[in-house]
MARTOR-643336 format. One record per residue (C-alpha): x, y, z; chain. Coordinates in nm, 4 decimals, always signed. Layout:
% residues N
<xx = X&yy = Y&zz = Z&marba = A>
...
This chain:
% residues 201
<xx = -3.8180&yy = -0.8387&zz = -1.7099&marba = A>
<xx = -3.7662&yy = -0.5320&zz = -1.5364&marba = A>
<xx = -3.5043&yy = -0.6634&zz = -1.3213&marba = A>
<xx = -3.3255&yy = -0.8157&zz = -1.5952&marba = A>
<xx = -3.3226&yy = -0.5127&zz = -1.7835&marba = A>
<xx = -3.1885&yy = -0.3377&zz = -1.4338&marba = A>
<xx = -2.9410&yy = -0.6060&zz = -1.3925&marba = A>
<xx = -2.7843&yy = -0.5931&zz = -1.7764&marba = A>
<xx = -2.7842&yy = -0.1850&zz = -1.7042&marba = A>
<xx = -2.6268&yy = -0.2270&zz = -1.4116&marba = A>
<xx = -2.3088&yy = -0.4742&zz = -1.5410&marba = A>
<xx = -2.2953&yy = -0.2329&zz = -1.8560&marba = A>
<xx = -2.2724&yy = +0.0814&zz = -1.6263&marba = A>
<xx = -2.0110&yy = -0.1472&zz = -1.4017&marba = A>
<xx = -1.7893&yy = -0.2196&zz = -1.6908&marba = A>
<xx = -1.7926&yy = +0.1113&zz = -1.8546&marba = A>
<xx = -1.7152&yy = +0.2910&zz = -1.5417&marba = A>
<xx = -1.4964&yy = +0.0508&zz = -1.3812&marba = A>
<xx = -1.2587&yy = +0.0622&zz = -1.7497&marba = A>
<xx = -1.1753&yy = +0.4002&zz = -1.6787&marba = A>
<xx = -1.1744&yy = +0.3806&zz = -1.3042&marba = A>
<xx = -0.8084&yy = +0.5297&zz = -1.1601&marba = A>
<xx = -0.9115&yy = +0.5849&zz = -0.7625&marba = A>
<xx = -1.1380&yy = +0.5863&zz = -0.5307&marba = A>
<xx = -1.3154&yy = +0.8805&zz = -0.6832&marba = A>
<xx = -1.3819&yy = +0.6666&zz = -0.9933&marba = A>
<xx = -1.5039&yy = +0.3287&zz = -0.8411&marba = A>
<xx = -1.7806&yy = +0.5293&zz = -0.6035&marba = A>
<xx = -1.8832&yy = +0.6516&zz = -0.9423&marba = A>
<xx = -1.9018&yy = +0.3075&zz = -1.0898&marba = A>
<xx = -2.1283&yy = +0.2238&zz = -0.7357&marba = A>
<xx = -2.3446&yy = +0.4922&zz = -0.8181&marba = A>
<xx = -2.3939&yy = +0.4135&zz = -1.1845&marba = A>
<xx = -2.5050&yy = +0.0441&zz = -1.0857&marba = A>
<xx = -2.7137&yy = +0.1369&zz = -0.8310&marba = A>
<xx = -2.8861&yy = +0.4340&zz = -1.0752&marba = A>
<xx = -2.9126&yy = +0.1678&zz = -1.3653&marba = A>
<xx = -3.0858&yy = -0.1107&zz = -1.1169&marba = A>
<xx = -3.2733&yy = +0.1001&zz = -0.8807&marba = A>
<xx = -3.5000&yy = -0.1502&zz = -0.7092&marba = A>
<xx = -3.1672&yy = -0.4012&zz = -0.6718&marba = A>
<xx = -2.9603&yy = -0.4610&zz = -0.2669&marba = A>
<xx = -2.6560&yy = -0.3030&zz = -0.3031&marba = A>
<xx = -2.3702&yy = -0.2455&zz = -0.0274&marba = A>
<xx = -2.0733&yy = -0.0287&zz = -0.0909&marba = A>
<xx = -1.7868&yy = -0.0564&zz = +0.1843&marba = A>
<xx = -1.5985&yy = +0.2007&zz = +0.1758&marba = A>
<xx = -1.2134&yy = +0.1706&zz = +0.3963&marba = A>
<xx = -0.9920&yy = +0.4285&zz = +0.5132&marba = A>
<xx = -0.7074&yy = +0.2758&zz = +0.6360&marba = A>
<xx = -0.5454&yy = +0.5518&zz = +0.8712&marba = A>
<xx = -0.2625&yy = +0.3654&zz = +1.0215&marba = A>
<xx = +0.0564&yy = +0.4681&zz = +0.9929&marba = A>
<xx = +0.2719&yy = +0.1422&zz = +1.0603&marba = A>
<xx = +0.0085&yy = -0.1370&zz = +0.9217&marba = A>
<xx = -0.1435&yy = -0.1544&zz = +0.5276&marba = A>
<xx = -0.4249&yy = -0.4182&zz = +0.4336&marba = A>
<xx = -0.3086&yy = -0.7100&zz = +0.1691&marba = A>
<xx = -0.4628&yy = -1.0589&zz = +0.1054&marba = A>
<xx = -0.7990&yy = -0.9615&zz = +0.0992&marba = A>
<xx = -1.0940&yy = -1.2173&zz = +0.1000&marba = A>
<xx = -1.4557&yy = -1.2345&zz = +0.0666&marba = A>
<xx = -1.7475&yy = -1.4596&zz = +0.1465&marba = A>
<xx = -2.0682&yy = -1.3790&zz = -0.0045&marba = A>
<xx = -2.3821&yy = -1.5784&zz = +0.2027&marba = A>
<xx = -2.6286&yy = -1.4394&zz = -0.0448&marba = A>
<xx = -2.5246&yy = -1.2081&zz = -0.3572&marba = A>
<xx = -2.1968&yy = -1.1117&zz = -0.5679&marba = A>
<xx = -1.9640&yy = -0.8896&zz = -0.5747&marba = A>
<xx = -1.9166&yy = -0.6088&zz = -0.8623&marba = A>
<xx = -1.5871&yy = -0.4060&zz = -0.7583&marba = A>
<xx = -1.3455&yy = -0.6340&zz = -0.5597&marba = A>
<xx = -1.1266&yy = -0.4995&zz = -0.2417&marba = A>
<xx = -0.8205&yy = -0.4210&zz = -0.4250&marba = A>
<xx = -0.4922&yy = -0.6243&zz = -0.3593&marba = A>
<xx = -0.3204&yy = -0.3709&zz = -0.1316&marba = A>
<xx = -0.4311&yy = -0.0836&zz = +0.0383&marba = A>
<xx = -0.1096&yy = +0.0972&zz = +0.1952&marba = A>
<xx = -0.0898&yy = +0.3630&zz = +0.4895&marba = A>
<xx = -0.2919&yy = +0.6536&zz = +0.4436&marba = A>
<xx = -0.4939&yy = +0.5126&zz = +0.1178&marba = A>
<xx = -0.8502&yy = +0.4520&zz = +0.0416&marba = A>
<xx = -1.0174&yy = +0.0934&zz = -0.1148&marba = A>
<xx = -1.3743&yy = +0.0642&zz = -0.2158&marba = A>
<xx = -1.5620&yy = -0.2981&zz = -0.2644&marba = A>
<xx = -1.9568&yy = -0.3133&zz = -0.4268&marba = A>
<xx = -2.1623&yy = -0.5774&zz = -0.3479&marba = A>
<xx = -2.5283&yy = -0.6910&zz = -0.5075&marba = A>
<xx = -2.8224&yy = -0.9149&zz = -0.4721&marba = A>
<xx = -2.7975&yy = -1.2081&zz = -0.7501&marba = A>
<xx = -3.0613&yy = -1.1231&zz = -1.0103&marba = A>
<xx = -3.3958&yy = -1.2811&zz = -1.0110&marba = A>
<xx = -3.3605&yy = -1.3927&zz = -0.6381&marba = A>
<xx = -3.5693&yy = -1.2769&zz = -0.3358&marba = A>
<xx = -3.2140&yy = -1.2242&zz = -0.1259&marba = A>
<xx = -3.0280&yy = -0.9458&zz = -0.0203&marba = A>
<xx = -2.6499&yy = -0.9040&zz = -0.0452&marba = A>
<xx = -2.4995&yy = -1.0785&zz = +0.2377&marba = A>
<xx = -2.1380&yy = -1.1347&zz = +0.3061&marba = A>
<xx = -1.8200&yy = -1.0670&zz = +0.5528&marba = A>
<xx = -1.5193&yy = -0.9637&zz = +0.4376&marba = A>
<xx = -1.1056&yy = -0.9451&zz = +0.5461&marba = A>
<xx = -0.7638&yy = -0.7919&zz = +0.5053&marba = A>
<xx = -0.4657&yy = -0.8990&zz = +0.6716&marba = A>
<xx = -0.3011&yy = -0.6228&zz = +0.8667&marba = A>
<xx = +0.0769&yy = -0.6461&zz = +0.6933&marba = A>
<xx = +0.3738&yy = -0.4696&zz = +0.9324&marba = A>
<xx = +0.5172&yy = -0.2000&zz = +0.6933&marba = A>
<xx = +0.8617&yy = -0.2592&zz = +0.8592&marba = A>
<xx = +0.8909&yy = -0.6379&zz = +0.8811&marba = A>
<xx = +0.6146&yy = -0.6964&zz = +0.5966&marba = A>
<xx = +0.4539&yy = -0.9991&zz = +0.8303&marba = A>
<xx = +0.0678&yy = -1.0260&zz = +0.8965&marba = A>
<xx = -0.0027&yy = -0.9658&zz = +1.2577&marba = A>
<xx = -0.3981&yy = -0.9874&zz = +1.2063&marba = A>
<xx = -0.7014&yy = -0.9917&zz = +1.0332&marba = A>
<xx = -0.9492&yy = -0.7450&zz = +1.0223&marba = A>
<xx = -1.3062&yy = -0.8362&zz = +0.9192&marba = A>
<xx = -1.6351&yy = -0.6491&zz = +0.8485&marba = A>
<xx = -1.9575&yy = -0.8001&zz = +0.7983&marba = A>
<xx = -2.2420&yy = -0.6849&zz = +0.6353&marba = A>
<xx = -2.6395&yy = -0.7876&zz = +0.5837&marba = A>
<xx = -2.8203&yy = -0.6115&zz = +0.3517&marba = A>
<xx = -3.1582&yy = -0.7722&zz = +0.3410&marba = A>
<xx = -3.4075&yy = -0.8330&zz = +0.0720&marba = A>
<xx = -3.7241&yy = -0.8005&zz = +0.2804&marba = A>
<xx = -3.6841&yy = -0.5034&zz = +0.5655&marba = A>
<xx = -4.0458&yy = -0.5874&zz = +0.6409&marba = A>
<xx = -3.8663&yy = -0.8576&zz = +0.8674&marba = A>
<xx = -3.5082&yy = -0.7603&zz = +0.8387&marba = A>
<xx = -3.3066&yy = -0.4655&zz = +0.8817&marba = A>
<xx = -2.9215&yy = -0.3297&zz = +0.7552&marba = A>
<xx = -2.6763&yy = -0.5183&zz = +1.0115&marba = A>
<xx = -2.2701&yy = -0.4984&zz = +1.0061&marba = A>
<xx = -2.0372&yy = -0.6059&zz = +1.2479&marba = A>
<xx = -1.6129&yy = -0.5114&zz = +1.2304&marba = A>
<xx = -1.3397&yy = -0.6832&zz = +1.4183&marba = A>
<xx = -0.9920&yy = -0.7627&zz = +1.4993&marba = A>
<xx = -0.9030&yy = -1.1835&zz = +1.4313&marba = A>
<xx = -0.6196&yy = -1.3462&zz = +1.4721&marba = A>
<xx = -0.3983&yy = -1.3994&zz = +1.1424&marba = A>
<xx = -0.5139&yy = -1.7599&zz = +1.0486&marba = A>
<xx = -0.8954&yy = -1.7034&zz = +1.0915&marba = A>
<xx = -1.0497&yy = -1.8117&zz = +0.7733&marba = A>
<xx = -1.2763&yy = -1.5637&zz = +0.5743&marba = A>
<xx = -1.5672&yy = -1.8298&zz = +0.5330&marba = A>
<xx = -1.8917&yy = -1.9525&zz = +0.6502&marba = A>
<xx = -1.7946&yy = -2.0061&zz = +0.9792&marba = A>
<xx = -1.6285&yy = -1.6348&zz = +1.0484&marba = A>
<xx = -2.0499&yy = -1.4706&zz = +0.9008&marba = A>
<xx = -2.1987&yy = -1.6870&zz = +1.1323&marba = A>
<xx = -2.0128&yy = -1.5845&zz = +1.4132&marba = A>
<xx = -2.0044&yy = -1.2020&zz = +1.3370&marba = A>
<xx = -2.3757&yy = -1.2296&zz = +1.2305&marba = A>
<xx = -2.5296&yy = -1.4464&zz = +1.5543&marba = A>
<xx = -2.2295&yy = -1.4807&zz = +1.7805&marba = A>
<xx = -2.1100&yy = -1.3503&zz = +2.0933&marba = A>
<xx = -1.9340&yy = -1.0227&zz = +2.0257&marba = A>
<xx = -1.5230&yy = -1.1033&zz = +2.1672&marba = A>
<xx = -1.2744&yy = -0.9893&zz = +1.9241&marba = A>
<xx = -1.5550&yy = -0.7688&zz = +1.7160&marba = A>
<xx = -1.8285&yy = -0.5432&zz = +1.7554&marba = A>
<xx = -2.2079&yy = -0.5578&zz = +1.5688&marba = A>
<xx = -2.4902&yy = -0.3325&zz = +1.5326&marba = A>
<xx = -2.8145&yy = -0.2155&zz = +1.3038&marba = A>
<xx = -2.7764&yy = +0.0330&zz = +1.1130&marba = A>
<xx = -3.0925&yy = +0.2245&zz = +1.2348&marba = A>
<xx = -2.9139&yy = +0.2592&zz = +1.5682&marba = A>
<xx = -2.7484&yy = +0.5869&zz = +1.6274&marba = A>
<xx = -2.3566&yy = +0.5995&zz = +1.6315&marba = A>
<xx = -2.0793&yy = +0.4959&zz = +1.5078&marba = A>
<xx = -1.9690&yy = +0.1315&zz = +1.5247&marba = A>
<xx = -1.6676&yy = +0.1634&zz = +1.7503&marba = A>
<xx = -1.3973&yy = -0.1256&zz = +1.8068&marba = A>
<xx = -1.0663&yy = -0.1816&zz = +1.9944&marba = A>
<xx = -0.8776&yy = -0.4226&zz = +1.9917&marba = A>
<xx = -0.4400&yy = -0.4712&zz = +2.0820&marba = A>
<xx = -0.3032&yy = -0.1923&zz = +1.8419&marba = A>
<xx = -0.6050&yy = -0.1124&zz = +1.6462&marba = A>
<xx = -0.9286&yy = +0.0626&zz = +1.6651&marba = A>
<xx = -1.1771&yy = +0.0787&zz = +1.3832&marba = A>
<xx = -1.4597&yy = +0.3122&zz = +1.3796&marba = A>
<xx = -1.7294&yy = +0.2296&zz = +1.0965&marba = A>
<xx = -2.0853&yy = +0.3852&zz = +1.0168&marba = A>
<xx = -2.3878&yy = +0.2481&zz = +0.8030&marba = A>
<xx = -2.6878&yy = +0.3888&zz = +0.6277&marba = A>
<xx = -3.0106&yy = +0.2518&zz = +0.6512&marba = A>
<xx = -3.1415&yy = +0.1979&zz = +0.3212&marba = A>
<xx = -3.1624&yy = -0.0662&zz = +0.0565&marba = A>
<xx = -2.8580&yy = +0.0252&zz = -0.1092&marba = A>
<xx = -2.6743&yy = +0.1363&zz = +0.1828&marba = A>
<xx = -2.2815&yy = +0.2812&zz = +0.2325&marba = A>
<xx = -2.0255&yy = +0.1373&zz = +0.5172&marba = A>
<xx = -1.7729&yy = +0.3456&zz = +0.5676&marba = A>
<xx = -1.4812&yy = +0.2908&zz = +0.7934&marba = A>
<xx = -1.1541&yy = +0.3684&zz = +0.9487&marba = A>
<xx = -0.8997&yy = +0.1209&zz = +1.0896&marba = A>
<xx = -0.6003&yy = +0.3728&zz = +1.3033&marba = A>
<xx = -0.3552&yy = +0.2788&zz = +1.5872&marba = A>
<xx = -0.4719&yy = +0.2982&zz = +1.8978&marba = A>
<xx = -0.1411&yy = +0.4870&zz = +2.0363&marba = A>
């Protein structure tokens, strides 16, 4: 009952805040009024800087393993702007929120897609067995945002991205052709990514 009563706060809070939302000030405000109205609920809020100066992020995707999302990635996030994307544990469920997520990295000059960038993230239900995991990498421009793409970031090799726990010190550092993306990750059950996609030179 509790839950449910956390879970109706939390949509309420979402929608009320999100109504009047104009930038990224306003939708970390709608984060923290879901995650104030539902306090016992797996939350992730990734938070993207994107720093490049030739590049903006367009076509965004998501796939949620376990969860839903709140506040979607916005459409476009151009040079020099900010984007913010909420994610939640489904209500009544003993999962976390689980996903990976991807922009296409759009030439400002030519307006063509010359890659995908992707960042994973597992925020788990239990962290008596689990623990806060994300992963962030360069792809090439027809990798699919699916199944197939978690699995890999979540249990695979590390090639094109890099992975780590959150209780690990450090940033999350990755380079790849053009790009390097730095990210960071809190340890906690309703935990912040933040990151920053810039050219490398």
């Amino acid at each position: 009952m509790a839950e449910a009563a956390g879970a109706a706060g939390a949509a309420g809070a979402a929608g009320a805040v999100g109504a009047a939302a104009s930038g990224l000030g306003a939708v970390v405000a709608a984060s923290e009024a879901i995650a104030a109205a539902a306090p016992t609920h797996r939350q992730c809020n990734v938070e993207i800087t994107n720093a490049c100066k030739k590049y903006s992020l367009c076509n965004p995707r998501m796939h949620l393993y376990s969860g839903q999302c709140v506040i979607p990635q916005s459409p476009f996030v151009d040079s020099g702007t900010s984007d913010v994307a909420v994610f939640v544990k489904t209500p009544h469920t003993a999962c976390g929120s689980v996903g990976v997520i991807t922009y296409d990295l759009q030439n400002n000059k030519t307006k063509k897609s010359t890659g995908k960038m992707a960042i994973m993230f597992s925020v788990p239900y239990d962290f008596n067995i689990y623990s806060n995991v994300y992963a962030v990498g360069i792809f090439d421009k027809r990798k699919e945002c699916n199944k197939a793409l978690y699995d890999e970031m979540m249990d695979g090799s590390p090639a094109t991205f890099a992975r780590k726990e959150a209780r690990e010190p450090g940033s999350l550092i990755y380079k790849g052709g053009t790009f390097t993306i730095m990210a960071t990750m809190s340890d906690a059950y309703q935990p912040v990514i933040k990151l920053r996609i810039f050219e490398t030179s």
